[in-house]
C-alpha positions, 0 to 999 in steps of 0.5 A: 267668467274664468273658471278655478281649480283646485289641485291637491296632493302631496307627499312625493313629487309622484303626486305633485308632478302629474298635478303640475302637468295638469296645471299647465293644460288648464292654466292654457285653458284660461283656467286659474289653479290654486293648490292645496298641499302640507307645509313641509313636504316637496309641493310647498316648494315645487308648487311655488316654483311653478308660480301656482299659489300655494294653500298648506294643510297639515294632514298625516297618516299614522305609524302600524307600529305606534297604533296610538299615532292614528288618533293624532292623525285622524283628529290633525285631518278633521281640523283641516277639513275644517279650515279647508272648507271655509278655505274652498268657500272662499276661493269657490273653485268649478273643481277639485281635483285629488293626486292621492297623500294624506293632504287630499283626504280633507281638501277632497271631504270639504269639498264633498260637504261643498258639492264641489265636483272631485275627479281623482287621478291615481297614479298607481296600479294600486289604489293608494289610501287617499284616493281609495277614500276619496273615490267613493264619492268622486265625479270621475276617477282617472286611471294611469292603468286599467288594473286600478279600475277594480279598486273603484266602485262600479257606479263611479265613472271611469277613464284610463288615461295614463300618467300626465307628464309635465311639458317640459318632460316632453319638450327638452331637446337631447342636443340643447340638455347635453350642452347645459349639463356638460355632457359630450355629444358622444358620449353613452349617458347612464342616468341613474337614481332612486327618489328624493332620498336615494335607493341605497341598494341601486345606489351601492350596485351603481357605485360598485360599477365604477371602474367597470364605467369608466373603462369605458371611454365614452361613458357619462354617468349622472348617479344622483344619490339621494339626500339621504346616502349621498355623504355615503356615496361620496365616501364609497366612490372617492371620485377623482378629479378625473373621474368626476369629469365623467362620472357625476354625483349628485344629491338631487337633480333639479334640472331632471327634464333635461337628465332624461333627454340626455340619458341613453340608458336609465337604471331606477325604481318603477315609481309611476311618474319616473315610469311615465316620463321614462315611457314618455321619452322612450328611454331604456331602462333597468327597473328595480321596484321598491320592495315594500311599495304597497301591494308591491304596485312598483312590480305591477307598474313596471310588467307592461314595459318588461313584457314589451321588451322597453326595459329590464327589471330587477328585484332590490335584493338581486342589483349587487349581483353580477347580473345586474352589472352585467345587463347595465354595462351590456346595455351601455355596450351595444347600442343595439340592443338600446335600440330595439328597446326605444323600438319596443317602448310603442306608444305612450297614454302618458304623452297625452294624459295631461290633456284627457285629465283637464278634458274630463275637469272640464266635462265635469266642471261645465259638461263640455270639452275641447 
């Protein structure tokens, strides 16, 4: 009898990107997966795209500065525990498993209440809200760093397994990305973004570097912007046609697979799935943690990479200073340099973290692994 799980988080595509990842080792299983997400936020369009089907729930959190925001989201939970309950009785899943936002927090109560078994995946050093409350009563929590274990409670199991990156991360081909992308073979990629809305710091620093880049004859960069500050930097760059021949602004990128398996240097935020898929592809980075993430878990996520010399980082309000730009275009100069820190990037748990994730869903779900 086939077997089904449910996935759920949402949020941010760091939530959704691991569950995606653990979708196509399950779905290779012959599992069937479904997927509980919000009806507005990324996952109801990555999710679909990815030819899972698609549950919404509406959940959210609250806003510290309007107190009162939090009995709406409490009460807008406790109604879709409900729904995701009779929902879970009727698609009888073997598992649920939670990546963390608000979404999960009635998924993974419903299932509770159902003795469904819950495993839990945190992508962070820090233990975010959801998965914080949702780990109390899990079958199993899986970690991406040992750090995070402190936040579990000691008679829950855990494994440390990494940040689950999605195949096609892992498989794109840096000769076949450049073709599709427009890139030239010789060229030095520079590949640099900030999230779906865009890092306005990292993006003006970037932007500032322009004429710097492109004095550079090989150079190639890919700066994607960010929805948000992209009419921004297209006023502040004013690319010329010439320029925009080698110097790429972009919104969004969806095509990011193939973005870094072209890229020879990356300058970004220390996000954990960027981390995994940037530690997965051994690429070197520049690293600038957001600033007011929790517990400044950013920091934390990116120490291992500095301290082995894989990459570099910076706070938010050094990058448009000249030692930011200077430790970008020297990067960009001496290849290396990039080198020996492919070389020092080792190896990474999240190249293999897909799989332990759907080997601990299948422990707990039917008390065997493949």
């Amino acid at each position: 009898m086939t077997k089904r799980a449910v996935l759920t988080g949402g949020g941010t595509a760091g939530h959704i990107y691991p569950a995606l990842a653990l979708a196509e080792q399950l779905q290779d299983r012959g599992w069937e997966v479904l997927y509980a997400g919000t009806p507005k936020g990324v996952e109801a369009r990555l999710v679909p795209e990815a030819g899972i089907p698609f549950q919404p729930f509406n959940a959210s959190g609250f806003n510290r500065s309007r107190p009162w925001t939090l009995v709406s989201g409490v009460a807008r939970i406790a109604s879709s525990q409900r729904k995701a309950k009779k929902w879970l009785q009727e698609v009888k899943p073997d598992a649920v498993i939670g990546f963390g936002g608000y979404v999960s927090i009635p998924v993974v109560r419903a299932a509770e209440s159902l003795g469904i078994p819950v495993i839990i995946h945190e992508q962070n050093s820090v233990m975010g809200l959801a998965n914080a409350n949702a780990s109390k009563h899990a079958s199993t929590v899986c970690l991406t760093y040992q750090v995070t274990a402190k936040d579990v409670p000691e008679s829950v199991p855990v494994r440390v397994i990494g940040n689950p990156v999605r195949r096609q991360v892992m498989e794109a081909d840096r000769e076949s990305a450049r073709r599709e992308l427009g890139i030239p073979e010789d060229a030095v990629m520079l590949l640099a973004f900030g999230g779906s809305l865009g890092a306005t710091h990292i993006n003006k620093a970037v932007a500032s570097m322009k004429d710097d880049l492109l004095a550079r004859p090989q150079a190639f960069v890919m700066h994607v912007a960010g929805k948000r500050d992209f009419q921004m930097m297209q006023e502040e760059l004013a690319l010329t046609e010439d320029e925009a021949s080698r110097y790429q602004l972009i919104d969004y990128q969806d095509r990011m697979p193939l973005a870094l398996a072209a890229a020879d240097l990356i300058v970004s935020r220390a996000g954990a799935t960027s981390l995994a898929e940037i530690s997965a592809r051994k690429i070197p980075a520049v690293l600038v943690p957001f600033p007011y993430a929790t517990a400044d878990h950013q920091t934390t996520n990116a120490r291992e990479w500095v301290e082995s010399g894989a990459a570099l980082m910076f706070a938010d309000s050094e990058v448009e200073g000249d030692q930011f730009k200077q430790a970008v275009l020297n990067l960009m100069d001496d290849s290396n340099a990039r080198a020996s820190m492919v070389a020092a990037s080792g190896p990474s748990s999240s190249v293999h973290a897909a799989c332990a994730l759907a080997d601990a869903v299948e422990e707990v779900a039917s008390g065997s692994a493949c």
